[in-house]
C-alpha positions as CSV (number, residue, x, y, z in Angstrom):
1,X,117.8,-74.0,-22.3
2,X,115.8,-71.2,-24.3
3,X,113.6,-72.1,-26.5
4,X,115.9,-72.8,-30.0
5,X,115.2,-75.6,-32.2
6,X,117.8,-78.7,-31.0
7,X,119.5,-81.7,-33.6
8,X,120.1,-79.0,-36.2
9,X,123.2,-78.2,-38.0
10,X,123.7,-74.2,-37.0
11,X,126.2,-72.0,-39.0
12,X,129.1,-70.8,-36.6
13,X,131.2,-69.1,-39.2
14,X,132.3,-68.6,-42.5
15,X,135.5,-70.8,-42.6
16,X,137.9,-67.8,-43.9
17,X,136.5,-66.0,-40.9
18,X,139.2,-68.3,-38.4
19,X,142.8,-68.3,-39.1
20,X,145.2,-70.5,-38.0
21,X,146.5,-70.1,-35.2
22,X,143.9,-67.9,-33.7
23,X,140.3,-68.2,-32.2
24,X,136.7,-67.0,-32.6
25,X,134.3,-66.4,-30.0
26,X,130.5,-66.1,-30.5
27,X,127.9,-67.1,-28.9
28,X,125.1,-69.3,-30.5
29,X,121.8,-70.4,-29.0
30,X,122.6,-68.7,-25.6
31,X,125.7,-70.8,-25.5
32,X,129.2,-68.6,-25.7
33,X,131.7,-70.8,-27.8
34,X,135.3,-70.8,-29.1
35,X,136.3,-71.7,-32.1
36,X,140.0,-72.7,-33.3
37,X,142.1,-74.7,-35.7
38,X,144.1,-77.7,-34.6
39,X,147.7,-78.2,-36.2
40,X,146.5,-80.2,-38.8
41,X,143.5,-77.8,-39.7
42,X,140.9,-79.2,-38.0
43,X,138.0,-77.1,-36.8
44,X,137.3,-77.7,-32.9
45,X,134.0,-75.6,-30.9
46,X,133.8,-75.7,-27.3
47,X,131.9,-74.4,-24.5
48,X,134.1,-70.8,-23.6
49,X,133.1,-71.4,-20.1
50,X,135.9,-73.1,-18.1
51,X,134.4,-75.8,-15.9
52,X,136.0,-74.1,-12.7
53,X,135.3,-70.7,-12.5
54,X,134.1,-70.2,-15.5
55,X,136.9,-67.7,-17.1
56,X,136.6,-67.4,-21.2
57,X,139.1,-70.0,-22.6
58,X,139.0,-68.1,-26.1
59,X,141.9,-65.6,-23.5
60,X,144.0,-68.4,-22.4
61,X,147.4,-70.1,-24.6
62,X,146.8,-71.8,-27.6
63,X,149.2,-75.2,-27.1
64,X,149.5,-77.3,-30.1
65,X,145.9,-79.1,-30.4
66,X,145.0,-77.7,-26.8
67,X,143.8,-74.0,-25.1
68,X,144.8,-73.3,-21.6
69,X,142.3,-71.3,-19.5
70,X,143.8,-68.4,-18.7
71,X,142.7,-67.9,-15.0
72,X,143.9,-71.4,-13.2
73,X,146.0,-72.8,-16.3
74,X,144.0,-75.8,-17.0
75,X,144.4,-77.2,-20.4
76,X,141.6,-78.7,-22.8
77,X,141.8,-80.3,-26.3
78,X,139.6,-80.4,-29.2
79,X,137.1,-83.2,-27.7
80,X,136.6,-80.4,-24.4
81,X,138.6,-83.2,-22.1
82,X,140.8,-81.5,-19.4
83,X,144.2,-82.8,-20.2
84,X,146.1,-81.1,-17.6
85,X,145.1,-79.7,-14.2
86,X,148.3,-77.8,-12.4
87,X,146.1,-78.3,-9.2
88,X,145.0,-81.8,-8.8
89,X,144.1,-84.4,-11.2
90,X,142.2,-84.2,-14.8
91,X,139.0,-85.9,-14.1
92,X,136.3,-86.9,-16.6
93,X,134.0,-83.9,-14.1
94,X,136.9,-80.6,-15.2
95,X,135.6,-81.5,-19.0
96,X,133.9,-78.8,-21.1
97,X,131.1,-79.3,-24.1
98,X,132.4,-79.8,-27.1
99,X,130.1,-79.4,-30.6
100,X,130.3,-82.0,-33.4
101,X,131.8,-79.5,-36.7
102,X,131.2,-80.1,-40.5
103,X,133.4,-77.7,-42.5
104,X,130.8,-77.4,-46.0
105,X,129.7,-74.7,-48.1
106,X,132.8,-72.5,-47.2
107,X,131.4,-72.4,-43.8
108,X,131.7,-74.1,-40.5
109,X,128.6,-75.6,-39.2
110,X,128.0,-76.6,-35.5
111,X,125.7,-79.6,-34.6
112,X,123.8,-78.5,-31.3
113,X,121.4,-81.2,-29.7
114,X,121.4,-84.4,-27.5
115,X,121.0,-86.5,-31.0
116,X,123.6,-87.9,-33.5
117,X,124.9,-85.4,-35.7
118,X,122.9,-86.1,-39.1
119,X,125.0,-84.7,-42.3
120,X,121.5,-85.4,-44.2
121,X,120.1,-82.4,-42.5
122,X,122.3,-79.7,-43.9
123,X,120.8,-78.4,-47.1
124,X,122.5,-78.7,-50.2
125,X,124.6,-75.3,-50.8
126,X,126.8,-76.4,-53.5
127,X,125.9,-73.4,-55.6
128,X,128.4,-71.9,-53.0
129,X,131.1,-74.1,-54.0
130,X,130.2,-74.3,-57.8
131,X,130.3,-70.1,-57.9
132,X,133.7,-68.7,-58.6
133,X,135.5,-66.4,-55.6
134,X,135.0,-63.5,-58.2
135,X,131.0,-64.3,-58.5
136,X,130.3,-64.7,-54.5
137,X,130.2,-62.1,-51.9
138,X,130.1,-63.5,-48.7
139,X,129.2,-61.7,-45.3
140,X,128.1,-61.7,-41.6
141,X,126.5,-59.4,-40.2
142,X,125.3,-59.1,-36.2
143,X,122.0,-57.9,-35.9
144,X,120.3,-57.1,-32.4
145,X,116.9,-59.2,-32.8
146,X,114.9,-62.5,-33.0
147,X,116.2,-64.5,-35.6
148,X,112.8,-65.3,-36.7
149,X,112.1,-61.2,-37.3
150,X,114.8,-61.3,-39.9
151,X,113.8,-64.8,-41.5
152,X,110.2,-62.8,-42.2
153,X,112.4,-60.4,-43.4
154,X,113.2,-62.9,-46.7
155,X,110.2,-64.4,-46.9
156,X,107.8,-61.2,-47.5
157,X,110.0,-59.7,-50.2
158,X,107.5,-57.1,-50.5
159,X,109.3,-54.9,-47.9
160,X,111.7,-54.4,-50.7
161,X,109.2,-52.3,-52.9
162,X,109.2,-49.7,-49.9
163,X,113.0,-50.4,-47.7
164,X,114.6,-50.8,-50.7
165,X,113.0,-49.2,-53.3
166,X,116.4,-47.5,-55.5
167,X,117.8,-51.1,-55.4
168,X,115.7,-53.9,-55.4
169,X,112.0,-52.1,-55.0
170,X,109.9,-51.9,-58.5
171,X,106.6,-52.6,-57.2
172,X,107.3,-56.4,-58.5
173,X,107.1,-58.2,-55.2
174,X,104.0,-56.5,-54.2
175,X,102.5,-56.9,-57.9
176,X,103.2,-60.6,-58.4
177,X,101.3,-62.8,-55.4
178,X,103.6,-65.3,-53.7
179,X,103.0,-69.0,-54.6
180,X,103.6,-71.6,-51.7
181,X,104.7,-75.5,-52.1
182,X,105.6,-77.8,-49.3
183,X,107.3,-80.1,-48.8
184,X,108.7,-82.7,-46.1
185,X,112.0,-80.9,-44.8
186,X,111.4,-77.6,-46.6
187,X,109.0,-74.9,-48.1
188,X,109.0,-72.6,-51.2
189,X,107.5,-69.4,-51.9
190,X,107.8,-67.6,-55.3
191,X,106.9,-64.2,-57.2
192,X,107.1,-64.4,-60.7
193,X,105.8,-62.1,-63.2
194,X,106.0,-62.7,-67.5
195,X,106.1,-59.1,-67.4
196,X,106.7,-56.3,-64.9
197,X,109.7,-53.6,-64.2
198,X,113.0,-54.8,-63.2
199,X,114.3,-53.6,-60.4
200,X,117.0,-50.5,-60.8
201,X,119.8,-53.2,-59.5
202,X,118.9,-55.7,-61.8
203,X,119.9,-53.6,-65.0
204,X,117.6,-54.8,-67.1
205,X,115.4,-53.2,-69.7
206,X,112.0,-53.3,-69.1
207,X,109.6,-54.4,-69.3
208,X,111.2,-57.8,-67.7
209,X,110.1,-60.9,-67.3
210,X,110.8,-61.9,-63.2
211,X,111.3,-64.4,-60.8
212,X,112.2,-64.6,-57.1
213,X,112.3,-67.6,-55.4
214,X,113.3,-68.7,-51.3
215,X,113.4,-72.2,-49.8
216,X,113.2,-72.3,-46.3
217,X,114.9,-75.0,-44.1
218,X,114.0,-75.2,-40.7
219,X,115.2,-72.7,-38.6
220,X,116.2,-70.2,-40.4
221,X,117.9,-71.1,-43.5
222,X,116.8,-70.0,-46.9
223,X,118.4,-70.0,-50.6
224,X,116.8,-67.0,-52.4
225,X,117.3,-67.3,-56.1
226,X,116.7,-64.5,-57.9
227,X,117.0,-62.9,-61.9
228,X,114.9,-61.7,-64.8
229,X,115.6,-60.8,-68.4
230,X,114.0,-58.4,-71.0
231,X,110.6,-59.5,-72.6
232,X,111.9,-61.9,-75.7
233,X,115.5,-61.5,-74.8
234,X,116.3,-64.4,-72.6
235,X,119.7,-64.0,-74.0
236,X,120.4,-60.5,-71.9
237,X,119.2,-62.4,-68.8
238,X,120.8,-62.2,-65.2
239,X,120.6,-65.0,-62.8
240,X,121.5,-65.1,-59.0
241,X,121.7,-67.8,-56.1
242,X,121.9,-66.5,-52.9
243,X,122.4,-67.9,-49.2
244,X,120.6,-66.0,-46.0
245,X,120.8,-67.8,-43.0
246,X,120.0,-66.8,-39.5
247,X,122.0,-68.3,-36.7
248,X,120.6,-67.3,-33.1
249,X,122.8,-66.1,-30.7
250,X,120.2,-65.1,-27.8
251,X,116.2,-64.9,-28.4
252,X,117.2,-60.9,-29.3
253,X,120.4,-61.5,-31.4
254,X,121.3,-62.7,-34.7
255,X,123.9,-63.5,-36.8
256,X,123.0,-63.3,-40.3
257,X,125.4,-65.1,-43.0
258,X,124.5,-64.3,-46.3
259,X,126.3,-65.2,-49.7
260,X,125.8,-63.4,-53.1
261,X,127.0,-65.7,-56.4
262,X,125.5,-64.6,-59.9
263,X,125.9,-65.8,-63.2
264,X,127.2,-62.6,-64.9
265,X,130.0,-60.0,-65.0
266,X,132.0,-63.3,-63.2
267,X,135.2,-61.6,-63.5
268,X,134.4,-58.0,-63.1
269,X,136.1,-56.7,-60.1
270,X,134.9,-53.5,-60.3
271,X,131.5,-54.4,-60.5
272,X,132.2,-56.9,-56.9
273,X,133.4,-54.0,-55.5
274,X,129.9,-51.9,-56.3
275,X,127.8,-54.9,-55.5
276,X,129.5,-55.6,-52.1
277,X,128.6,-51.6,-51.3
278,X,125.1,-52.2,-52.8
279,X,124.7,-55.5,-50.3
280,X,126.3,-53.8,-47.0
281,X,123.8,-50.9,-47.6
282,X,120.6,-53.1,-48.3
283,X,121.6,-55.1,-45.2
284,X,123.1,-53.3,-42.9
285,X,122.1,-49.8,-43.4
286,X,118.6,-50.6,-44.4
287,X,117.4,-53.8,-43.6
288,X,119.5,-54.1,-40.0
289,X,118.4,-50.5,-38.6
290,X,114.5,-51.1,-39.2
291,X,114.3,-54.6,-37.9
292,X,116.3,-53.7,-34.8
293,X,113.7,-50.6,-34.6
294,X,110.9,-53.4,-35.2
295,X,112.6,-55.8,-32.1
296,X,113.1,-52.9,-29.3
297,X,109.2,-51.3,-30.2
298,X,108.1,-55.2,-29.9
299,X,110.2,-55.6,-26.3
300,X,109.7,-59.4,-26.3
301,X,111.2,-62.2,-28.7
302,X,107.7,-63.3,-29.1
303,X,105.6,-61.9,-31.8
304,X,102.2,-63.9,-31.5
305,X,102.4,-62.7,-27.8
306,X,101.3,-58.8,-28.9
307,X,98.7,-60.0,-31.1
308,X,100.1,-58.7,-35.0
309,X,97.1,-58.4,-37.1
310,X,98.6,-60.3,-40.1
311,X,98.6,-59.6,-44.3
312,X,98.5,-62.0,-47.3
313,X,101.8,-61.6,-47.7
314,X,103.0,-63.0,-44.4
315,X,101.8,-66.4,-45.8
316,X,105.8,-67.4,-45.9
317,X,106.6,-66.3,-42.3
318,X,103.5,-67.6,-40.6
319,X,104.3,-70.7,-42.4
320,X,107.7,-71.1,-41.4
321,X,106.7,-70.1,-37.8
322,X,104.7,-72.7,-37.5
323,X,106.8,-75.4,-38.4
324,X,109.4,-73.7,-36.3
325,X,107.0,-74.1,-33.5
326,X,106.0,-77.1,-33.8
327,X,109.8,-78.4,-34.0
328,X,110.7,-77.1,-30.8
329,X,107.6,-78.8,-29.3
330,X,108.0,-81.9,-30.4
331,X,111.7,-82.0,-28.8
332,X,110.0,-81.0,-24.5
């Protein structure tokens, strides 16, 4: 297997994202997987690989809790046991891998590794549940590179002075030093400043005082909570929780599931509609493009292979490398 960190809870989907009565297909960690709904509701993942000749199940029938492979008929249910074999009989060897699943967060979450799934090591994303669906944007977005490039990405928030500098750039994150505190199952980093520019999406008048703040889980997880408010005016202040998690799907593919929820303008559907637009262009038309650019000019998954001559401000991502590192050592 390639070198992912195992026994860890990995995000598959948002749930919205499967409907019932239909099926998802992605692949995660090298593995392709379908995704689908039982009659009662219940989320089942399996291997898409048919144990035979390994035709995509996600193609074949869905039959009540069951999905037919579509190439020799065979039929599966949720637990990846062949139930039926038109050919012969269903023996324990026809079976498929099935993934433990944990529906939390508004998301379905896939346990991959030899251990006992372990609840207690999926962070705690109620902020996603305590946001109302008018103060949450929720997206996925696929993005051709390392998942570790993009978990950088949130952890030296300078970029965002230079990639996104009409949004979210105001020289802030480059201004204010980051501030580091570990801890057993996670890190932080911060930038705060008691007195700086807002950024031109914040809306603030300035000057403002600022604060951005990630936790990092191990792999790739991280909660980015964000705001500021005028010098003396805590009262006009703007607050925001945000998820951005990075799910592997090869050593040079991502999926990236983020979620926006704020504290202001909760029911303002005008302004979700300009914010989603601000989002998809911050991610996908600036963010996605130059780390894709920064994956093909690297031509290998490994960064400490070509030797990057590193800056304070990577203090984040070498940290979480590290730990990342030393995870997936641990588990050979």
């Amino acid at each position: 297997m390639a070198r992912f960190v195992q026994n860890r809870w990995y995000q598959f989907a948002w749930a919205d994202e499967i409907a019932d009565g239909a099926v998802l297909t992605r692949t995660v960690l090298d593995i392709p997987m379908v995704a689908f709904r039982t009659d009662a509701g219940k989320m089942a993942v399996l291997d898409n690989r048919c144990p035979h000749r390994f035709a995509p199940l996600s193609e074949g029938k869905r039959e009540g809790d069951t999905i037919a492979c579509p190439y020799h008929g065979l039929v599966f249910n949720t637990a990846g046991q062949c139930v039926r074999n038109p050919h012969g009989a269903a023996t324990s060897t026809l079976a498929v891998a099935s993934f433990p699943v944990l529906e939390r967060h508004k998301a379905v979450w896939i346990w991959v590794g030899q251990q006992e799934p372990d609840e207690n090591l999926l962070p705690d994303l109620s902020f996603i549940d305590a946001a109302p669906e008018t103060a949450q944007l929720r997206l996925h977005t696929a993005v051709q590179a390392n998942y570790e490039l993009l978990a950088d990405n949130i952890l030296d928030l300078s970029h965002a002075d230079y990639l996104h500098a009409s949004s979210l750039g105001s020289g802030f994150n480059t201004r204010a030093k980051s501030t580091v505190e570990e801890h057993a199952d996670h890190f932080s980093i911060a930038w705060r400043s008691d007195s700086d520019d807002a950024p031109p999406a914040f809306n603030l008048e300035s000057p403002a005082k600022l604060w951005t703040e990630v936790d990092w889980y191990a792999p790739a997880l991280m909660v980015l909570r964000a705001g500021g408010h005028p010098v003396g005016k805590p009262e006009r202040g703007i607050d925001t929780l945000n998820l951005h998690n990075m799910t592997p799907e090869t050593l040079t593919s991502t999926h990236y599931f983020s979620c926006n929820t704020r504290n202001f303008l909760i029911d303002d559907a005008a302004f979700n509609a300009v914010l989603r637009e601000q989002l998809i262009h911050a991610f996908q038309v600036e963010d996605k493009p130059m780390i894709e650019k920064v994956q093909r000019q690297m031509g290998t998954p490994d960064l400490w292979s070509l030797g990057p001559k590193m800056l304070p401000i990577d203090k984040g991502a070498v940290l979480a490398r590290r730990r990342v590192a030393r995870l997936i050592e641990a588990a050979e």
